[in-house]
C-alpha positions as a Markdown table, in Angstrom:
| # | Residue | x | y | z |
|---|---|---|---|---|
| 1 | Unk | 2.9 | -45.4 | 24.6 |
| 2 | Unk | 1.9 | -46.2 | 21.3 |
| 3 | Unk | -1.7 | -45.3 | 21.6 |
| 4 | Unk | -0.5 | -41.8 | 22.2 |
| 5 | Unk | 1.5 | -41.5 | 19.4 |
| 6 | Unk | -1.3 | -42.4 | 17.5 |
| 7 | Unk | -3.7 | -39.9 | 18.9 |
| 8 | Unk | -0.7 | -37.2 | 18.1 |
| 9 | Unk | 0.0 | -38.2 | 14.0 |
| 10 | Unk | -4.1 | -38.1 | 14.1 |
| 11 | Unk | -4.3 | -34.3 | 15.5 |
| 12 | Unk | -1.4 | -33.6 | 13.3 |
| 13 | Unk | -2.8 | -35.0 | 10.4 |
| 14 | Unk | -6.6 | -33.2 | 11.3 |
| 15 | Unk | -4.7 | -29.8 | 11.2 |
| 16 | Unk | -3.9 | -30.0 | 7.5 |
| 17 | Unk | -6.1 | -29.3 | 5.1 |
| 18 | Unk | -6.7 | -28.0 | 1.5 |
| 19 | Unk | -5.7 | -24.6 | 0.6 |
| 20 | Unk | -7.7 | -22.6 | -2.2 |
| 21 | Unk | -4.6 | -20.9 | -4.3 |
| 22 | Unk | -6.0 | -17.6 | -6.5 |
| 23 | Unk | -4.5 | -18.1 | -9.8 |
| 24 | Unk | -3.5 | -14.6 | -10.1 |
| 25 | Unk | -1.8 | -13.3 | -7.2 |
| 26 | Unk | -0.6 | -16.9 | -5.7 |
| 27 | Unk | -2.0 | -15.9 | -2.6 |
| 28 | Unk | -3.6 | -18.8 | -0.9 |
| 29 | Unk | -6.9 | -19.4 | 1.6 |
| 30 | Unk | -7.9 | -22.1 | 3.9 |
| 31 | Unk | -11.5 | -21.6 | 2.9 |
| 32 | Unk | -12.8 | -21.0 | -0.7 |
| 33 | Unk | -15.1 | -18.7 | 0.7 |
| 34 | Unk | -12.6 | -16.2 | 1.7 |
| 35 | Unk | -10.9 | -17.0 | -2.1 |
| 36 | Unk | -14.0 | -16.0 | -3.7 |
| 37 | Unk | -14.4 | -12.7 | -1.9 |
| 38 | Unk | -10.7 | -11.8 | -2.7 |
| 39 | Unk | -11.7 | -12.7 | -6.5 |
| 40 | Unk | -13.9 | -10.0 | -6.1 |
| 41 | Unk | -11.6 | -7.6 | -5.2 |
| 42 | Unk | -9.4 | -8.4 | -8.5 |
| 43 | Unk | -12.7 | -7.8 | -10.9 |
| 44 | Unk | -13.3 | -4.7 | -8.9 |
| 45 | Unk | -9.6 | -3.3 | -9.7 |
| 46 | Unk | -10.2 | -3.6 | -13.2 |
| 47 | Unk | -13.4 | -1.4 | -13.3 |
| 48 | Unk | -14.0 | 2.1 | -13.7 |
| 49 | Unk | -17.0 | 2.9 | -11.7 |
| 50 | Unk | -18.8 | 6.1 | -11.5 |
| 51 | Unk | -22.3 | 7.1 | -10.7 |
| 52 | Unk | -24.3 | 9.5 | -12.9 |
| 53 | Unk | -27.9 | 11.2 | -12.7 |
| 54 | Unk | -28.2 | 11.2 | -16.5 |
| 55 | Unk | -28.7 | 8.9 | -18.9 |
| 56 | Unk | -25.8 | 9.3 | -20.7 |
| 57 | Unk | -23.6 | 6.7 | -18.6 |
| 58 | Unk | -22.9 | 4.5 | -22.3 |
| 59 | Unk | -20.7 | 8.0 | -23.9 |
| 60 | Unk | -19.7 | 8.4 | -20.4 |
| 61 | Unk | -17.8 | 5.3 | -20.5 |
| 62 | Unk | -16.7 | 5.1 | -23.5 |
| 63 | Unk | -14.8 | 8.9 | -23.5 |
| 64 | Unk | -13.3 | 7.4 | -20.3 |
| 65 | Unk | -11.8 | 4.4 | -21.8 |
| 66 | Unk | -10.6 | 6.6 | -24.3 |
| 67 | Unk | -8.8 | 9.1 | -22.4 |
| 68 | Unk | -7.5 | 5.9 | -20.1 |
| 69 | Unk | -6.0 | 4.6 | -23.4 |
| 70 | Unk | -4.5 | 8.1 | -24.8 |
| 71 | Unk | -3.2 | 9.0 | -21.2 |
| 72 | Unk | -5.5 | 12.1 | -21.6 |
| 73 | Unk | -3.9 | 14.8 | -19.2 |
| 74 | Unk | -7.2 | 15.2 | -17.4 |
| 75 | Unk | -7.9 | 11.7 | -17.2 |
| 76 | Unk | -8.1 | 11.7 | -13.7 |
| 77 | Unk | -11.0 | 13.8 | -13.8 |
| 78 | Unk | -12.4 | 12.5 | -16.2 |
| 79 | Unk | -12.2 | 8.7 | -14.5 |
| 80 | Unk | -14.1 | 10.7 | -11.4 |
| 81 | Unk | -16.8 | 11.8 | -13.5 |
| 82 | Unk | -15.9 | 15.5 | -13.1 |
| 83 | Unk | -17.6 | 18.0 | -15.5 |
| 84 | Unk | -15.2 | 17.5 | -18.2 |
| 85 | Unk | -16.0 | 14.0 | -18.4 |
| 86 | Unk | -19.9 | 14.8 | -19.3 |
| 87 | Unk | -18.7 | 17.6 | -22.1 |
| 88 | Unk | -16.2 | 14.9 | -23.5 |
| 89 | Unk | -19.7 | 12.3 | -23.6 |
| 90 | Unk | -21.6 | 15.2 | -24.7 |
| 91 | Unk | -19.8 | 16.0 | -27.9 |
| 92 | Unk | -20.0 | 12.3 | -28.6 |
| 93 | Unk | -23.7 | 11.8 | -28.7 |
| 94 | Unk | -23.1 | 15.1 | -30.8 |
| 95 | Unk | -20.7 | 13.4 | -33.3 |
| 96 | Unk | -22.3 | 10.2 | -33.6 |
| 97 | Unk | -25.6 | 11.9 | -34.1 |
| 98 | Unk | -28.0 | 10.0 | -31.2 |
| 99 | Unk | -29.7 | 12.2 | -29.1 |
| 100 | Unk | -29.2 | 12.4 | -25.3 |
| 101 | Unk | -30.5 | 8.9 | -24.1 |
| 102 | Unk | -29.9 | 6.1 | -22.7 |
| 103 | Unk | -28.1 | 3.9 | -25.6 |
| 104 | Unk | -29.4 | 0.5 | -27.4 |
| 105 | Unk | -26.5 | -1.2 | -29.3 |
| 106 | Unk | -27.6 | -0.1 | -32.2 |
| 107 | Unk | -26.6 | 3.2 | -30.7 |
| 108 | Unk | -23.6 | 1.8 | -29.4 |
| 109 | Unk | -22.9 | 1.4 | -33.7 |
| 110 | Unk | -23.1 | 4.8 | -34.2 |
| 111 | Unk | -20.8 | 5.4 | -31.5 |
| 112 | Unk | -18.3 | 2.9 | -33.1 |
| 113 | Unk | -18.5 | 4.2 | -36.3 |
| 114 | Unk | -17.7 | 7.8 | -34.8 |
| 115 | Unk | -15.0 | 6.0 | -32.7 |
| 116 | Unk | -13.6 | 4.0 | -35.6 |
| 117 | Unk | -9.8 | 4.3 | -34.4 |
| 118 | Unk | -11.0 | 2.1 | -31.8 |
| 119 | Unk | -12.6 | -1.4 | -31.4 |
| 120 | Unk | -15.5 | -1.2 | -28.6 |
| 121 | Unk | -16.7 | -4.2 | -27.2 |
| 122 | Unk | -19.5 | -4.6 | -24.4 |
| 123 | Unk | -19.7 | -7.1 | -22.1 |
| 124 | Unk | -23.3 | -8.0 | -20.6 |
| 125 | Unk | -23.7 | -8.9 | -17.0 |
| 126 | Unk | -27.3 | -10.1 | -18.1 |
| 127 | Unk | -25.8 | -12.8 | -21.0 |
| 128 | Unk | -23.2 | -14.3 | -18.0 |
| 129 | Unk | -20.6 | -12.0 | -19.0 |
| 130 | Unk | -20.1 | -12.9 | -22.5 |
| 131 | Unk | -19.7 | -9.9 | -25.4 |
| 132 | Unk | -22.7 | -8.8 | -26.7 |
| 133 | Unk | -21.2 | -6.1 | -29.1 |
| 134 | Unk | -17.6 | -6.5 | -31.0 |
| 135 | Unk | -16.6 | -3.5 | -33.3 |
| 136 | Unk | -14.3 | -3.4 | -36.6 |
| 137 | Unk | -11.1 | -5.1 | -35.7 |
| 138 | Unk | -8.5 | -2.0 | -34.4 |
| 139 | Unk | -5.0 | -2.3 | -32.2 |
| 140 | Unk | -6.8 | 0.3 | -29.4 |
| 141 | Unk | -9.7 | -1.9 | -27.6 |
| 142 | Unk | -12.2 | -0.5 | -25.0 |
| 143 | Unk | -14.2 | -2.8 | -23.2 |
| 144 | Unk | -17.4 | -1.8 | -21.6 |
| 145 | Unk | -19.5 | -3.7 | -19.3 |
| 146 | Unk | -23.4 | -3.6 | -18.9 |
| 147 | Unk | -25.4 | -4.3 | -15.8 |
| 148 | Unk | -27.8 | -3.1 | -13.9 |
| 149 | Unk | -28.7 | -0.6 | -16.9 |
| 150 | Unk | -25.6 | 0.7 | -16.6 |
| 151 | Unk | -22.2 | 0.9 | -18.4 |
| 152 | Unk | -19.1 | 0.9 | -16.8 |
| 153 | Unk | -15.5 | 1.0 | -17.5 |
| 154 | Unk | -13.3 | -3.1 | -17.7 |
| 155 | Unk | -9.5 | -1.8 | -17.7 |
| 156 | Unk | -8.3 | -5.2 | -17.6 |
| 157 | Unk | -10.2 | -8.3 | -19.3 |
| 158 | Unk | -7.6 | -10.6 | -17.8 |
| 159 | Unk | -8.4 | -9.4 | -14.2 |
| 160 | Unk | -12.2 | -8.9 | -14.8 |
| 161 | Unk | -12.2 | -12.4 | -15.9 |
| 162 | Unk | -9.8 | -13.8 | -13.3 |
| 163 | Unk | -7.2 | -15.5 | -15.4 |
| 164 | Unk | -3.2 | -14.0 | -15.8 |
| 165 | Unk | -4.2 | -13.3 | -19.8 |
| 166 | Unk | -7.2 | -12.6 | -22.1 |
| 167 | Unk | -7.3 | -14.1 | -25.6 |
| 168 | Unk | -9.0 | -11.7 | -28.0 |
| 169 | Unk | -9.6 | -14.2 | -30.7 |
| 170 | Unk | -11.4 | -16.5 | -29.0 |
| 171 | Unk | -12.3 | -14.2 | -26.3 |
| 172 | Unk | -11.7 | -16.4 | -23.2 |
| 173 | Unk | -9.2 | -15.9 | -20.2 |
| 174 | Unk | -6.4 | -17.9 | -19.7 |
| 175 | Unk | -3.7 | -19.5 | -17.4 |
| 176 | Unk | -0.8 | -20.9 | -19.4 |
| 177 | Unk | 0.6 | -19.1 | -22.7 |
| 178 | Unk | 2.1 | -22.4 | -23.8 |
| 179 | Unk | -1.0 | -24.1 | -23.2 |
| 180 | Unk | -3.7 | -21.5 | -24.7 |
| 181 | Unk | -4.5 | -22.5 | -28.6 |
| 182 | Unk | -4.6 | -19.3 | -30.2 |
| 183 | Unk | -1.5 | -18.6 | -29.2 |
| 184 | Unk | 1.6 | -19.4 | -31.9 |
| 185 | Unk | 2.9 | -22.3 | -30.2 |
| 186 | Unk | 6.0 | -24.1 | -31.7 |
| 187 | Unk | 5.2 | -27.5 | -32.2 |
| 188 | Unk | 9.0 | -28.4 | -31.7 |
| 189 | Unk | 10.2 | -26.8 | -28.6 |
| 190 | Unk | 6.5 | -26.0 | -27.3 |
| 191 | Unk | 7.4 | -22.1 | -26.5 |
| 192 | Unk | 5.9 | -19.1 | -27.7 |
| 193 | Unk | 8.8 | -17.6 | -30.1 |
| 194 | Unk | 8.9 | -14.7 | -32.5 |
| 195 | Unk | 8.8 | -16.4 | -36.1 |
| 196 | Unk | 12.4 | -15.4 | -37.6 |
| 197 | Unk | 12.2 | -14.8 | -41.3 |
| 198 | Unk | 14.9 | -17.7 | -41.7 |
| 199 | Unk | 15.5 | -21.2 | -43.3 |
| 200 | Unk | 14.5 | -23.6 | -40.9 |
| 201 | Unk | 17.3 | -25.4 | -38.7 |
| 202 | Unk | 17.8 | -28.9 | -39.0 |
| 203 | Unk | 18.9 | -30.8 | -35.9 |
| 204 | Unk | 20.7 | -33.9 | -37.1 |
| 205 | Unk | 20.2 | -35.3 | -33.6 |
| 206 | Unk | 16.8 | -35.7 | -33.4 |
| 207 | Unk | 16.0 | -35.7 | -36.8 |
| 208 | Unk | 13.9 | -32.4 | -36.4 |
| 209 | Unk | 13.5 | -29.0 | -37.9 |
| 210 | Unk | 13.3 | -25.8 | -35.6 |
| 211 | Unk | 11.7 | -22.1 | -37.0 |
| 212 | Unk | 14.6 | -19.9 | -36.0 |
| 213 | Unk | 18.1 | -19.7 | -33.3 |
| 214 | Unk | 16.0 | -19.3 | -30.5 |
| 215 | Unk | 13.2 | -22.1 | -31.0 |
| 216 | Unk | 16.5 | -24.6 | -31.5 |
| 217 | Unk | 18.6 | -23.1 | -28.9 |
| 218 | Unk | 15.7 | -23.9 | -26.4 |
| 219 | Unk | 15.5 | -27.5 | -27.3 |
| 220 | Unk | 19.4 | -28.2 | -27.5 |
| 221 | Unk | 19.0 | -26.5 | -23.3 |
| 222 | Unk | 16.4 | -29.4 | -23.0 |
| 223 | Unk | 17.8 | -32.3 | -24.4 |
| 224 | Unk | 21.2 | -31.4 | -22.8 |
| 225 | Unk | 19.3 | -31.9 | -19.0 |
């Protein structure tokens, strides 16, 4: 009798097994295999593909990104490479005076310089998907990526890079807010706050200072636990 409830905790016990858990979604596999592939499918959501016979694909892109960003009413054309989406990359080569070619970053330059409300960056495929190019700092960003002598569209850097955020100081995707470095993280209460233009708060219980109502008001929640 006992042998056989041995054999049964074993089978139980062989059944289980570790689950791979994507770090986006939550969704969970029993092989990493299968997690891998459905990594895939969350870099291929945060692409603009297209396929063009010219060699124009660089201004292509980057008018995309552009009208993505401005909600351009035709945008949905333009994302489908439809006519208007070569004029648009047309009058760009026009503007930033290059020629009708396939673009160098030294083209990509004059492009920023004609795009100057705007902070292009281009990720390269060939350098293990670092950034090869990084414009003037600007508050509208468009990301491009290069592979295969081509340029496509990256709508999301968190996504593309598989992580729930994107730092763009240091360039790196990221799990955690409280945990990434760049981030302003209060060295009291360990939160990401909004720093209040205040005196600082003095907590005569712990013999601390906190930066505003919030920062103290989430340590008095943890110290009353």
């Amino acid at each position: 009798m006992e042998s056989k409830v041995l054999v049964l905790k074993y089978h139980r016990h062989s059944k289980q097994h570790e689950m791979y858990e994507c770090d986006i979604c939550g969704k969970k596999f029993g092989r990493k295999y299968n997690l891998e592939r459905h990594l895939l499918r969350h870099k291929d959501n945060s692409l603009f593909q297209y396929k063009n016979n010219d060699e124009i694909c660089c201004a292509r892109a980057l008018v995309t990104a552009k009208a993505n960003i401005v909600k351009h009413p035709k945008s949905e054309d333009i994302r489908k490479g439809r006519l208007i989406q070569k004029q648009l990359a047309i009058e760009l080569h026009d503007k930033a005076n290059i020629p009708l070619k396939t673009c160098n970053l030294e083209d990509i330059t004059q492009f920023q310089r004609a795009m100057n409300a705007y902070q292009i960056h281009v990720v390269s495929q060939q350098h293990f998907n670092g950034i090869i190019f990084q414009g003037p700092e600007a508050e509208r960003k468009i990301y491009l990526y290069h592979h295969n002598e081509h340029y496509d569209v990256i709508t999301s850097m968190p996504g593309f890079s598989n992580r729930s955020y994107y730092c763009n100081i240091c360039q790196k995707g990221y799990q955690n807010k409280e945990e990434h470095k760049c981030n302003n993280i209060c060295t009291s209460c360990h939160k990401i706050n909004e720093i209040e233009n205040k005196e600082w708060i003095y907590c005569k219980d712990c013999n601390r200072f906190f930066q505003g109502d919030v920062c103290i008001q989430l340590h008095a929640k943890k110290t009353s636990q």
